[in-house]
VODOMAR-872087 format. One record per atom (N, C-alpha, C): residue number from 0; residue in three letters; atom name; x, y, z. Coordinates in Angstrom, 3 decimals, always signed. Last residue first. Layout:
// residues N
<i:NUM; aa:ALA; at:CA; xx:X; yy:Y; zz:Z>
...
//
This chain:
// residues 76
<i:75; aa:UNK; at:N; xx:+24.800; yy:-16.941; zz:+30.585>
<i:75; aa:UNK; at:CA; xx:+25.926; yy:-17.396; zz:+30.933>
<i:75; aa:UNK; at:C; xx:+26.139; yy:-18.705; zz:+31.780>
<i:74; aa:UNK; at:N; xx:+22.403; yy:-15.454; zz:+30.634>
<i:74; aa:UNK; at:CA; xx:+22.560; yy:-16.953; zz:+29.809>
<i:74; aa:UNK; at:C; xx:+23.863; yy:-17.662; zz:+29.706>
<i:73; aa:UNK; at:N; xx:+22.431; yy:-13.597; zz:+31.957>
<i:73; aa:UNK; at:CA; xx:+21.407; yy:-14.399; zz:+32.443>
<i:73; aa:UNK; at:C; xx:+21.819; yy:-15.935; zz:+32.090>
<i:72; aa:UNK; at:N; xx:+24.059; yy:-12.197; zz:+31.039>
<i:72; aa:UNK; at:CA; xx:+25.039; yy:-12.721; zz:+32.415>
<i:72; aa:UNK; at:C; xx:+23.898; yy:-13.569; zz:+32.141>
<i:71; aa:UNK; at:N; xx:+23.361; yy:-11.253; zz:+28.508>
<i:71; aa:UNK; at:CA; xx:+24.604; yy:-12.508; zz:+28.242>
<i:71; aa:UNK; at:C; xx:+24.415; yy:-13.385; zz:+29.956>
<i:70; aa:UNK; at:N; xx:+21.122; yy:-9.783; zz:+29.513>
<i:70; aa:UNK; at:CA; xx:+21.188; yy:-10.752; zz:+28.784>
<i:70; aa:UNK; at:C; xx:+22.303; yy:-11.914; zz:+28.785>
<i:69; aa:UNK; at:N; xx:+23.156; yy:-7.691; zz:+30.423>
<i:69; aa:UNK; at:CA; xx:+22.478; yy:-8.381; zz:+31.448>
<i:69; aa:UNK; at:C; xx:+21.540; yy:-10.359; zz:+30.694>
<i:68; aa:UNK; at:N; xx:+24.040; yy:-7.027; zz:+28.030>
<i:68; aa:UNK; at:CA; xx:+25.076; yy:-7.156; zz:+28.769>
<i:68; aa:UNK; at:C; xx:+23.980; yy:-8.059; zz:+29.887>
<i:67; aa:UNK; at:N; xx:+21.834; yy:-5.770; zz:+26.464>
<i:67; aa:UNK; at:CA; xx:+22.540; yy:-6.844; zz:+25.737>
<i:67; aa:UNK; at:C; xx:+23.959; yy:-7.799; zz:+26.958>
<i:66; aa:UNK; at:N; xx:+19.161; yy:-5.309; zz:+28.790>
<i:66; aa:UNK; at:CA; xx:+20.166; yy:-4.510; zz:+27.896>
<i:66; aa:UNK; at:C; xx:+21.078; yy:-5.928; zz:+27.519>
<i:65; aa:UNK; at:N; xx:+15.886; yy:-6.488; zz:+28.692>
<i:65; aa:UNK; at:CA; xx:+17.361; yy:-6.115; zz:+29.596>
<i:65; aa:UNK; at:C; xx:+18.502; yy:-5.651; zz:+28.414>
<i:64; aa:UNK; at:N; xx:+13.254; yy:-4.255; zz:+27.549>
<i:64; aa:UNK; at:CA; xx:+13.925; yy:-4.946; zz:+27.852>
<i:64; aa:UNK; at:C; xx:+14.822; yy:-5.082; zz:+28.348>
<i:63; aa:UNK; at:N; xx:+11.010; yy:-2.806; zz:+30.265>
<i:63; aa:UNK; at:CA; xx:+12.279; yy:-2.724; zz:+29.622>
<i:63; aa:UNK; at:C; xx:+12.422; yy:-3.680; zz:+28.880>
<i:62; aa:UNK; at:N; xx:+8.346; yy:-0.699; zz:+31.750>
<i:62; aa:UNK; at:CA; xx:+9.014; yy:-2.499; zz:+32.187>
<i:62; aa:UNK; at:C; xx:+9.815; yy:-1.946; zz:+30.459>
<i:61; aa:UNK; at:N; xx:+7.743; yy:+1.132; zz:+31.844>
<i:61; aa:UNK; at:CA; xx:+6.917; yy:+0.629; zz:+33.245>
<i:61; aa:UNK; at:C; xx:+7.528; yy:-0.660; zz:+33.153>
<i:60; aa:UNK; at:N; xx:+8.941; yy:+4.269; zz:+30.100>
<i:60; aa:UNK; at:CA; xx:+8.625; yy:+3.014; zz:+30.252>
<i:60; aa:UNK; at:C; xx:+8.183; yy:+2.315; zz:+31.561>
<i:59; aa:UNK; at:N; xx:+9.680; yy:+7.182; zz:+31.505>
<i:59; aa:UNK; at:CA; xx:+9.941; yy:+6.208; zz:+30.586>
<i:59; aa:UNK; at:C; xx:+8.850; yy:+4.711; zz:+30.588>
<i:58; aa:UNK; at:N; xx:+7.799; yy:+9.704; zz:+31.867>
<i:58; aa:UNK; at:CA; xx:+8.301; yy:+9.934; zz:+31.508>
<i:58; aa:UNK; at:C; xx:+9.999; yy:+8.630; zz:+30.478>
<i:57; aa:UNK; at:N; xx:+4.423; yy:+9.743; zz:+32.092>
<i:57; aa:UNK; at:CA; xx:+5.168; yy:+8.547; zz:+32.286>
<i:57; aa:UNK; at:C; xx:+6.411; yy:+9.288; zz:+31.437>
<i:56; aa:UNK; at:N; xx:+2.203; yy:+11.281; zz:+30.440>
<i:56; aa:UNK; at:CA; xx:+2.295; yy:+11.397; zz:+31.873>
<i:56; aa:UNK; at:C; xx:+3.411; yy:+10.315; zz:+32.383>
<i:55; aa:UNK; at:N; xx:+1.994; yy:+12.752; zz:+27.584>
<i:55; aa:UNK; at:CA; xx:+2.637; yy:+11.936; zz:+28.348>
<i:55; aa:UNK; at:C; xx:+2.898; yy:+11.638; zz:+29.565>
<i:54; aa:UNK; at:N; xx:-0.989; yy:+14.865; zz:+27.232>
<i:54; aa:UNK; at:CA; xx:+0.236; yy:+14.834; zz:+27.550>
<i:54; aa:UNK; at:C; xx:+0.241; yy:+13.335; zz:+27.750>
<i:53; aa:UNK; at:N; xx:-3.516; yy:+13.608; zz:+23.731>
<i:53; aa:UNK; at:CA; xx:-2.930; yy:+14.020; zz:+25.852>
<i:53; aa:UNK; at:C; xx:-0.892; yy:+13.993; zz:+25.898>
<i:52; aa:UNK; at:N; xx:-3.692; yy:+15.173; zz:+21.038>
<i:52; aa:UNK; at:CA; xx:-3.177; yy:+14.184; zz:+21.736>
<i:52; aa:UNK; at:C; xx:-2.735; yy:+14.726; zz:+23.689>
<i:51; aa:UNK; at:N; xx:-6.960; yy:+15.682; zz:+19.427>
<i:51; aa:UNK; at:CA; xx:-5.982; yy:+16.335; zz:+20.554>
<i:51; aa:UNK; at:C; xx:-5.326; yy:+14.999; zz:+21.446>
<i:50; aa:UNK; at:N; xx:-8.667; yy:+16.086; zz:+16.783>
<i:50; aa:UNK; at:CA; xx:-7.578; yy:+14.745; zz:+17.776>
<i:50; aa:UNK; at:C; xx:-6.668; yy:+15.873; zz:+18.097>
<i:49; aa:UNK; at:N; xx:-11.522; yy:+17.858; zz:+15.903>
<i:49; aa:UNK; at:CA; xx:-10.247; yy:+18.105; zz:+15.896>
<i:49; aa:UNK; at:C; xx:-9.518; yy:+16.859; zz:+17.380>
<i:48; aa:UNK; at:N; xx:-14.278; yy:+15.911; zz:+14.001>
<i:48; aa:UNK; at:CA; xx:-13.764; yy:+16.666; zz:+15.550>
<i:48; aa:UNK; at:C; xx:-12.107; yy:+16.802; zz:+15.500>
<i:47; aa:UNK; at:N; xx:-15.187; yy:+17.377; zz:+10.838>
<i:47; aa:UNK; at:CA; xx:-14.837; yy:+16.100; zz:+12.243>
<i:47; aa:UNK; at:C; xx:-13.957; yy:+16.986; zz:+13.459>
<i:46; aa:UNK; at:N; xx:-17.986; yy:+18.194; zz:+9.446>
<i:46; aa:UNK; at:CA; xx:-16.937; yy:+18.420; zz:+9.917>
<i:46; aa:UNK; at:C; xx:-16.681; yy:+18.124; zz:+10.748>
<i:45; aa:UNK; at:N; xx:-19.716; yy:+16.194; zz:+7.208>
<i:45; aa:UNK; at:CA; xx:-19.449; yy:+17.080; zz:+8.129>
<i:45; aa:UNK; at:C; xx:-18.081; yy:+17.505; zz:+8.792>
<i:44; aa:UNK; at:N; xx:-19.329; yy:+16.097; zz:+3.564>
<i:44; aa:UNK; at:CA; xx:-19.304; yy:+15.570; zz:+4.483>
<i:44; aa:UNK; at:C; xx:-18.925; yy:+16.398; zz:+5.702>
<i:43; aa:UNK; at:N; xx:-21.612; yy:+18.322; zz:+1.065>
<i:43; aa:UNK; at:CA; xx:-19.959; yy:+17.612; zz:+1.834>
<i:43; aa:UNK; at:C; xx:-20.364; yy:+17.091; zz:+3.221>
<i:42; aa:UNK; at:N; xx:-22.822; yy:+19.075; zz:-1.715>
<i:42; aa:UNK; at:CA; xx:-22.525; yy:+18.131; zz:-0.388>
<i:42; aa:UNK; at:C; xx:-21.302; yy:+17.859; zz:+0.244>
<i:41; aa:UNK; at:N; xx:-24.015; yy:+22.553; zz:-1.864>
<i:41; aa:UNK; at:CA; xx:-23.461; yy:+21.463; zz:-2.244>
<i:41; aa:UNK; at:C; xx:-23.227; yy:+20.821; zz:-0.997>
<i:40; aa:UNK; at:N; xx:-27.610; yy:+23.592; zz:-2.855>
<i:40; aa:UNK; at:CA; xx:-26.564; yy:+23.216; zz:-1.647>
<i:40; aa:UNK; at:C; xx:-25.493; yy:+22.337; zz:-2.125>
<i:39; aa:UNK; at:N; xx:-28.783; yy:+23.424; zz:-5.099>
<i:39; aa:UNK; at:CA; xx:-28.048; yy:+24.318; zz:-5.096>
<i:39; aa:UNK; at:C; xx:-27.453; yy:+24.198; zz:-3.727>
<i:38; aa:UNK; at:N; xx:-30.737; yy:+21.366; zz:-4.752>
<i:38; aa:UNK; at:CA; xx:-30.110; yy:+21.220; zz:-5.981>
<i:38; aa:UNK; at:C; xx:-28.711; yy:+22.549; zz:-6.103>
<i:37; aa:UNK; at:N; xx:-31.381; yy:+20.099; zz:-1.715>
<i:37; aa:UNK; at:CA; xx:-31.691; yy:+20.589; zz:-2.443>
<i:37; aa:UNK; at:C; xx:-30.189; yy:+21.094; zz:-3.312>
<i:36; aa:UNK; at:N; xx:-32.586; yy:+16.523; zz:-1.143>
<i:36; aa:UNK; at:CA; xx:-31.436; yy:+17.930; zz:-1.170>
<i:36; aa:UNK; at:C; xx:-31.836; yy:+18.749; zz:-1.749>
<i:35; aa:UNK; at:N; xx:-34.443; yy:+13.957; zz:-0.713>
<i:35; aa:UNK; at:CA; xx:-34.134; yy:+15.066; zz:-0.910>
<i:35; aa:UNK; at:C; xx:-33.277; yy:+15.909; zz:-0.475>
<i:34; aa:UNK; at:N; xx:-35.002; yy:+11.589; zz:+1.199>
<i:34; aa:UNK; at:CA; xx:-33.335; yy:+11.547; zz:+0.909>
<i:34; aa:UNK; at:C; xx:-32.932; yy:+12.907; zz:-0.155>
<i:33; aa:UNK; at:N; xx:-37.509; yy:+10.599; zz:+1.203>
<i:33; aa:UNK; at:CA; xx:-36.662; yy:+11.104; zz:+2.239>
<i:33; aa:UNK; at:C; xx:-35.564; yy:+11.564; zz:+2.175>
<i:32; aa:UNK; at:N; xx:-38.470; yy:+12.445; zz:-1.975>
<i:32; aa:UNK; at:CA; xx:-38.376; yy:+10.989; zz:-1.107>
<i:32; aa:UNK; at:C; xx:-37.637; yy:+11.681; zz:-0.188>
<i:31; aa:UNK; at:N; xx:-41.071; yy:+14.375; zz:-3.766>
<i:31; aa:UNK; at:CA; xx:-39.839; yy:+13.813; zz:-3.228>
<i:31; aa:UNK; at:C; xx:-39.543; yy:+12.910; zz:-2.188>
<i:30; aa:UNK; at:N; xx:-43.721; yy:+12.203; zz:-5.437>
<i:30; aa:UNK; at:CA; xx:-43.341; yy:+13.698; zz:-4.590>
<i:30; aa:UNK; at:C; xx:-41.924; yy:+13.246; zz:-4.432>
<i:29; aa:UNK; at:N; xx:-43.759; yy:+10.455; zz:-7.323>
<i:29; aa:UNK; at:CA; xx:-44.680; yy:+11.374; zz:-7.474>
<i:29; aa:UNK; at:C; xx:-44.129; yy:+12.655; zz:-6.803>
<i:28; aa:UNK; at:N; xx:-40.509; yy:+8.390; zz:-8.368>
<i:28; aa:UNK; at:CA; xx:-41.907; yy:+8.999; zz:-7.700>
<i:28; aa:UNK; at:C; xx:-42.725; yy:+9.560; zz:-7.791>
<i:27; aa:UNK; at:N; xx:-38.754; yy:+6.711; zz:-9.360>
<i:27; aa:UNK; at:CA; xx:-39.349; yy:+6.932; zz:-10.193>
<i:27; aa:UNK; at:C; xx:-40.380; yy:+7.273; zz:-9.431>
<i:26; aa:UNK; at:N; xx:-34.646; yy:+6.531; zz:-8.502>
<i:26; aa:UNK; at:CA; xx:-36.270; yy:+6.623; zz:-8.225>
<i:26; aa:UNK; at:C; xx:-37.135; yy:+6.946; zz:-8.963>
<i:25; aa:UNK; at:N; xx:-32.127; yy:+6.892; zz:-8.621>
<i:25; aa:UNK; at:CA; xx:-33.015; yy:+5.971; zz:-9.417>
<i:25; aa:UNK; at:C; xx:-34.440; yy:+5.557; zz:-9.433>
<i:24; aa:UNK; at:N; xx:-29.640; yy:+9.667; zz:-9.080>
<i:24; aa:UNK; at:CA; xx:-31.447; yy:+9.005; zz:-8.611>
<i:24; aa:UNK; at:C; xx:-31.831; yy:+7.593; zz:-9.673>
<i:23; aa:UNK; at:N; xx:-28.119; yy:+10.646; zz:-10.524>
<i:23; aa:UNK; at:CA; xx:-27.754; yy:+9.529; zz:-9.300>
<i:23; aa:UNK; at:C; xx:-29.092; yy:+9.061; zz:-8.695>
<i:22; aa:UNK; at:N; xx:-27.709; yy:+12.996; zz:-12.059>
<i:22; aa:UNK; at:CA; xx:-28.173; yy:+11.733; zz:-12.389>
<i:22; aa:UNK; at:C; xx:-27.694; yy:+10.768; zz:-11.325>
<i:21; aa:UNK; at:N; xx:-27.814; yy:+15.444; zz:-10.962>
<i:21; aa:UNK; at:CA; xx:-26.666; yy:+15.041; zz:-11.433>
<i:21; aa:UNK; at:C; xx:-26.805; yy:+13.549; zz:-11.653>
<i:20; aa:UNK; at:N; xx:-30.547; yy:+15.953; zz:-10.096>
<i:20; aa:UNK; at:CA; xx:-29.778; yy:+16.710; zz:-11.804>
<i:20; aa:UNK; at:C; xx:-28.567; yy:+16.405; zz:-11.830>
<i:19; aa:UNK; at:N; xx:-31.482; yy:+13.666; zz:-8.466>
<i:19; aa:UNK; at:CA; xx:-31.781; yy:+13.977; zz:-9.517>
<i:19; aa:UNK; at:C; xx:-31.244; yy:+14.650; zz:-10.775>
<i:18; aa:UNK; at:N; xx:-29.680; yy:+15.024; zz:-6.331>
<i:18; aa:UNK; at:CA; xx:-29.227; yy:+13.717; zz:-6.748>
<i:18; aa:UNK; at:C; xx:-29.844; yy:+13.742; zz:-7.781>
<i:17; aa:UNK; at:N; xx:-30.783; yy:+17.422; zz:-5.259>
<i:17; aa:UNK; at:CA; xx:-29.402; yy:+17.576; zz:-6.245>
<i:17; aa:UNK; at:C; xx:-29.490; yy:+16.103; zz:-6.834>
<i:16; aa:UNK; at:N; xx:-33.840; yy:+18.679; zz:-6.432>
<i:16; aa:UNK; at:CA; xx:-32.945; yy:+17.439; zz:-6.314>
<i:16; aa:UNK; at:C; xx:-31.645; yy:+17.469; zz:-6.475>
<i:15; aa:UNK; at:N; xx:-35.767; yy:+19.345; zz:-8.753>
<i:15; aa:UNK; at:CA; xx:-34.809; yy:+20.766; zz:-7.515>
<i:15; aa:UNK; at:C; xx:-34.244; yy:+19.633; zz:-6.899>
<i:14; aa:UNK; at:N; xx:-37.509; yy:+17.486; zz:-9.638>
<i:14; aa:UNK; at:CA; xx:-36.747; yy:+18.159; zz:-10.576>
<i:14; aa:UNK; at:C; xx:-35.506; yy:+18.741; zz:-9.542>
<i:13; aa:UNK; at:N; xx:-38.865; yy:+16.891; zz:-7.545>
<i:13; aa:UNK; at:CA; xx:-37.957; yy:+15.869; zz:-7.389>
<i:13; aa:UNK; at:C; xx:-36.820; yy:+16.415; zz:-8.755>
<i:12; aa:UNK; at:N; xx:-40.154; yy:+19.458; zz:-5.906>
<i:12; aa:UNK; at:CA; xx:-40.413; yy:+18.364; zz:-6.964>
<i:12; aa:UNK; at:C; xx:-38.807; yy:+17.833; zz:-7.194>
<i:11; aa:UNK; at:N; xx:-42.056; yy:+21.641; zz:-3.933>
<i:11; aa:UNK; at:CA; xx:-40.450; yy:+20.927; zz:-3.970>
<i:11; aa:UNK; at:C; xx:-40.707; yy:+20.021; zz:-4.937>
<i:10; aa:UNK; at:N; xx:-43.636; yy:+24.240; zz:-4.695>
<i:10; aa:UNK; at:CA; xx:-43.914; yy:+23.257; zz:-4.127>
<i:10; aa:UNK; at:C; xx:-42.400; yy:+22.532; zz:-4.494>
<i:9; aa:UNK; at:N; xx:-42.632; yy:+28.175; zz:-3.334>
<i:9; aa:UNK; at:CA; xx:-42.834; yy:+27.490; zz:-4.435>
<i:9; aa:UNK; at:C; xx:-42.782; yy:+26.043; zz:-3.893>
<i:8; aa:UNK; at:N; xx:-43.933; yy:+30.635; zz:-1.962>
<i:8; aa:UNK; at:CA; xx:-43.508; yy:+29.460; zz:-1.101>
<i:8; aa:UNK; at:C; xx:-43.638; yy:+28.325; zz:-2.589>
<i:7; aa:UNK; at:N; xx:-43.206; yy:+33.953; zz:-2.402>
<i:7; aa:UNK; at:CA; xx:-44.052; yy:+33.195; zz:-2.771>
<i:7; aa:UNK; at:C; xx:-43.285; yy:+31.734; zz:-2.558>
<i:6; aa:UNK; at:N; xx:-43.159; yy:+35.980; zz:-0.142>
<i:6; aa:UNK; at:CA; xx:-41.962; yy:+35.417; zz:-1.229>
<i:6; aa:UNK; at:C; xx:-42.830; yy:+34.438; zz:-0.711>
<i:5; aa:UNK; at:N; xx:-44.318; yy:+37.892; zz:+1.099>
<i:5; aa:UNK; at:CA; xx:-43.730; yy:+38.942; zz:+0.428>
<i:5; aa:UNK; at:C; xx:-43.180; yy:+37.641; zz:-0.695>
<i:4; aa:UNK; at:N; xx:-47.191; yy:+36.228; zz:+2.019>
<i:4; aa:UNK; at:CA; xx:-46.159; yy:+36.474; zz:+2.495>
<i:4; aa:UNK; at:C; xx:-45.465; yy:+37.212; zz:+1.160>
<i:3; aa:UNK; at:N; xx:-50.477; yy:+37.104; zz:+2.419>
<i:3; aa:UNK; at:CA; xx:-49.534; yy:+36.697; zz:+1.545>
<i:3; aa:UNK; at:C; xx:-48.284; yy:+36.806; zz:+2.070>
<i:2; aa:UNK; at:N; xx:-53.124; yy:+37.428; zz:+4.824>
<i:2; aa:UNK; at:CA; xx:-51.948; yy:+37.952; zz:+4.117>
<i:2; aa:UNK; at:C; xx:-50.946; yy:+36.988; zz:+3.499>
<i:1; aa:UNK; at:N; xx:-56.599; yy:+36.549; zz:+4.359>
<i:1; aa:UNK; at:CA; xx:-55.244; yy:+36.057; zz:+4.938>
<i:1; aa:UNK; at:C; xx:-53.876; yy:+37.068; zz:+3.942>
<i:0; aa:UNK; at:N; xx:-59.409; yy:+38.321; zz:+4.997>
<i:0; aa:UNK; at:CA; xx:-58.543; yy:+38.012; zz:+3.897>
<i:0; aa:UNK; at:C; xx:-57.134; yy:+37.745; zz:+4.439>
//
């Protein structure tokens, strides 16, 4: 005689759905579809990776413009 487990394994129906009881289903199935939830999890989107900015390794610039004075001599 096989043992019972203590908590009875109830079958999933497309009723226990979150998308179903908040009306967003448009499906008309027999069993549930790939895209089952269940009706008491809520949804949220995962949690994103924390942006860590790198040090500054270059303390100015690698090219300038010329300053307003070197400008004039160029075009002098």
């Amino acid at each position: 005689m096989p043992k019972q487990s203590k908590r009875a394994t109830r079958k999933v129906t497309c009723d226990d759905c979150y998308f179903r009881r908040n009306l967003l289903c448009a499906l008309e199935l027999a069993e549930p579809c790939s895209t089952f939830r269940p009706a008491e999890a809520q949804l949220a989107p995962p949690q994103q990776l924390r942006f860590v900015f790198r040090q500054e390794r270059r303390s100015r610039a690698a090219w300038a413009f010329p300053s307003a004075q070197e400008q004039a001599a160029l075009h002098a």
